[in-house]
C-alpha positions as CSV (number, residue, x, y, z in Angstrom):
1,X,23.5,-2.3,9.4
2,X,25.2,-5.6,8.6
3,X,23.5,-8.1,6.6
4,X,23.0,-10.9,9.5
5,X,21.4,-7.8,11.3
6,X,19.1,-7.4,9.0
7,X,18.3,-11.0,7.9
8,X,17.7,-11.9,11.9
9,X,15.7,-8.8,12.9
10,X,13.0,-9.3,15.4
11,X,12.7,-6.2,17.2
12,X,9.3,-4.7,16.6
13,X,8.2,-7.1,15.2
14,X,10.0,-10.1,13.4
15,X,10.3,-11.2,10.0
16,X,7.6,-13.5,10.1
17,X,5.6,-10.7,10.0
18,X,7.2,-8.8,7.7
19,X,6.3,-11.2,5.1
20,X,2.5,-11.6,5.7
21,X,-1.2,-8.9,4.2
22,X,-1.6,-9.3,8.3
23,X,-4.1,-12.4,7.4
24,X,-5.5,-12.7,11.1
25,X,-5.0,-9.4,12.1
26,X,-7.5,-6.7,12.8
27,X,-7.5,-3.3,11.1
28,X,-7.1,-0.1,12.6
29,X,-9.6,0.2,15.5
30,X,-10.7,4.0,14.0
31,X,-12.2,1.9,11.4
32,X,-14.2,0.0,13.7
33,X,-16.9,3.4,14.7
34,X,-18.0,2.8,10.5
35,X,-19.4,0.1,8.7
36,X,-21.7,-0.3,5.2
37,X,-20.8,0.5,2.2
38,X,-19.7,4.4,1.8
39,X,-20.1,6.4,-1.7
40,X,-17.0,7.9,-0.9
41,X,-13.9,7.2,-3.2
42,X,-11.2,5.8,-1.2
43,X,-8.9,8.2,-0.6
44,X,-11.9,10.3,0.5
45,X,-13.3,8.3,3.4
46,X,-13.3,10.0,6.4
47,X,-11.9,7.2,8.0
48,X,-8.7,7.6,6.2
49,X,-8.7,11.5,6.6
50,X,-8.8,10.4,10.7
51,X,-5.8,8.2,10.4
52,X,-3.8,10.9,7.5
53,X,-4.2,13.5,10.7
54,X,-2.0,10.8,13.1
55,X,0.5,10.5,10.8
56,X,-0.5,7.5,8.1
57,X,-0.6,7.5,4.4
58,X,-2.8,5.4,2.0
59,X,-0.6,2.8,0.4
60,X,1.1,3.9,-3.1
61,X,-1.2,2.1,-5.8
62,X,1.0,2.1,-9.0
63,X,1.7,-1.4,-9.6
64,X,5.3,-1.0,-9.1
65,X,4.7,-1.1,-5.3
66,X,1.8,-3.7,-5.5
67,X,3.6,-5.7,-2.7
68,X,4.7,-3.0,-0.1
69,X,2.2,-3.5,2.2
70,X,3.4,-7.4,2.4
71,X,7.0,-6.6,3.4
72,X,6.3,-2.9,5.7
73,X,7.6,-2.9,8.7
74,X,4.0,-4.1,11.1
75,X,4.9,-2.0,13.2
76,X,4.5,1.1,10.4
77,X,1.4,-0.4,8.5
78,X,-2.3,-0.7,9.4
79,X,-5.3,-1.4,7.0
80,X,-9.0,-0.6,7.2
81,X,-11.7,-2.1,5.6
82,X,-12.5,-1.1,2.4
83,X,-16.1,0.8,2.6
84,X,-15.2,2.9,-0.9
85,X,-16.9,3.0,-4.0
86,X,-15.1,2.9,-7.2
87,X,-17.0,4.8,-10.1
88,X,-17.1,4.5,-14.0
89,X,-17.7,7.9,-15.4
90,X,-18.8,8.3,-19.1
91,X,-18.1,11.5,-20.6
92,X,-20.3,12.1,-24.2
93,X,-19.2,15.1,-25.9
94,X,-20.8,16.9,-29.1
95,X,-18.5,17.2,-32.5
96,X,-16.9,20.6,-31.8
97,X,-15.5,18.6,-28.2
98,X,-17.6,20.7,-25.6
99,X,-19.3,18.1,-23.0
100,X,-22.9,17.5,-23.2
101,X,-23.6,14.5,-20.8
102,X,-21.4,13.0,-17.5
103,X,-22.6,9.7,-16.4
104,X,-21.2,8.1,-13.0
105,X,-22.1,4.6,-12.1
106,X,-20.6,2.4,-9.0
107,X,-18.5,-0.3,-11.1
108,X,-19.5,-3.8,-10.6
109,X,-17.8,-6.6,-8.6
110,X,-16.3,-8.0,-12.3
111,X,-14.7,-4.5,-13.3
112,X,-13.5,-4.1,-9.6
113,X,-11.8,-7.8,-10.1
114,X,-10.0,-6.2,-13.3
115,X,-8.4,-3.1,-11.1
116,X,-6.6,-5.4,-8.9
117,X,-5.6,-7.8,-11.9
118,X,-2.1,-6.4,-12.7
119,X,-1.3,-5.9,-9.1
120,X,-2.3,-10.1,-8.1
121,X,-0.2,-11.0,-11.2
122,X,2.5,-9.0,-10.0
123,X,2.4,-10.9,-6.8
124,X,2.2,-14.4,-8.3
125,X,4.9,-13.5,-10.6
126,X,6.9,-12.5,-7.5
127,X,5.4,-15.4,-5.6
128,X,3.7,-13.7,-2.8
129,X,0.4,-14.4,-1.4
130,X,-2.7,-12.8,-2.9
131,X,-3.7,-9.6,-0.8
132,X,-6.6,-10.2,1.4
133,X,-9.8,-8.9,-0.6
134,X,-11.4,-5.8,0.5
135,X,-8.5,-3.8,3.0
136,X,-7.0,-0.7,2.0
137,X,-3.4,-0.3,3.2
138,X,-2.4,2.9,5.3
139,X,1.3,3.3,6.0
140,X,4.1,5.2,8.0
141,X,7.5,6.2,7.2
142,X,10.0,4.3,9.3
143,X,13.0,5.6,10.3
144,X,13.5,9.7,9.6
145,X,11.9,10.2,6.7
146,X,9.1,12.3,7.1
147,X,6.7,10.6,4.4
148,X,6.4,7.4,2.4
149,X,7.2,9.3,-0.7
150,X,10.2,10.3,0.9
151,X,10.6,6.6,1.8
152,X,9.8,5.6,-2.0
153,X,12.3,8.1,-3.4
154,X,15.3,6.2,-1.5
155,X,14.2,2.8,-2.0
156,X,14.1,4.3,-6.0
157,X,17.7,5.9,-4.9
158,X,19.0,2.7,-3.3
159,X,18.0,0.5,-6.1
160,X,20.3,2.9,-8.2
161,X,22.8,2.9,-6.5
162,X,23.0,-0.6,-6.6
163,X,22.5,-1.3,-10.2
164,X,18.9,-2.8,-9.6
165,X,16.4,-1.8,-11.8
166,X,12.8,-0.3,-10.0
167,X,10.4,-3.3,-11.3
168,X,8.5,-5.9,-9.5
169,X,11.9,-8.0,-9.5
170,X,12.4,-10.3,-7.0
171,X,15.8,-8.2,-6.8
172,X,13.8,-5.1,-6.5
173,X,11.6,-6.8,-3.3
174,X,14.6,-8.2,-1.4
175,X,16.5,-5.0,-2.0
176,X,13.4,-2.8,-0.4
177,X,12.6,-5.1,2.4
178,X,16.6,-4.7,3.0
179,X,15.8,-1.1,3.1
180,X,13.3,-1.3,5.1
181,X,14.3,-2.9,8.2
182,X,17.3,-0.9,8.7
183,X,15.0,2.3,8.4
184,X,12.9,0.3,11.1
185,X,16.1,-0.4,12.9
186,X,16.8,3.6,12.9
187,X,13.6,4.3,14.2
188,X,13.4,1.9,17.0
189,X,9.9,0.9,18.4
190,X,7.1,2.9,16.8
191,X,4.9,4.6,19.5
């Protein structure tokens, strides 16, 4: 795909959304049938198992991809409100190492501020937007891959190839979001 292709895409969906967390937008309406707060971890929600059965994938969370969800093709990316717990589990152990005690408490709002801390100084550093608070990202593999790892392996491959290293770069960014639109371009509209 040439360049000008790329940088002037607006089928399914143009590049002013390509570069947004979806800030008005509504999340996925399977999400909509559940509300409170769940005891579930996230991954585990049965929300998310719903959507992992029609094809979606919970967004990578190693801090290396803390901005995917901004630049994902809409089309391919949804996000659900986040119902999960996170838990702090202490482990106490006698002197010869066998366990003796397992603790597990839900962590509190500060300790849930310092999971996302790398991630929202990736983003500034990268000057994105913060993420909206409380969404957990869900994603689908544009173009023929057949899952976002498989997507992540060639935007890894890609940046290779091209002598870019696989950081939160602005290099790195512009080179997936590259990436990405001509695997959306591939795929044509998603159904």
């Amino acid at each position: 795909m040439a360049r000008d292709s790329v940088d002037s895409f607006d089928a399914w969906g143009s590049w002013g959304s390509w570069g947004s967390w979806d800030e008005g937008g509504t999340p996925h309406p399977l999400a909509l049938r559940r509300s409170g707060r769940s005891e579930q971890e996230p991954d585990r929600l049965p929300e998310v198992r719903e959507l992992e059965v029609l094809g979606w994938e919970p967004a990578p969370g190693e801090t290396l991809w803390a901005f995917l969800p901004y630049v994902w093709p809409p089309a391919y990316r949804t996000w659900i409100p986040d119902r999960s717990t996170h838990w702090a589990v202490e482990t106490r152990l006698d002197g010869h190492g066998h366990v003796t005690d397992v603790e597990a408490a839900p962590l509190d709002d500060p300790d849930l501020r310092d999971l996302d801390r790398e991630d929202e100084e990736v983003l500034r550093a990268l000057g994105l937007p913060p993420r909206p608070p409380g969404r957990l990202w869900l994603l689908r593999p544009p173009g023929s891959l057949p899952t976002v790892g498989a997507v992540l392996d060639r935007l890894r491959e890609a940046a290779r190839e091209r002598g870019v290293e696989a950081t939160p770069s602005a290099d790195f960014l512009a080179l997936v979001r590259t990436e990405l639109a001509a695997l959306a371009a591939e795929s044509g509209p998603a159904t």
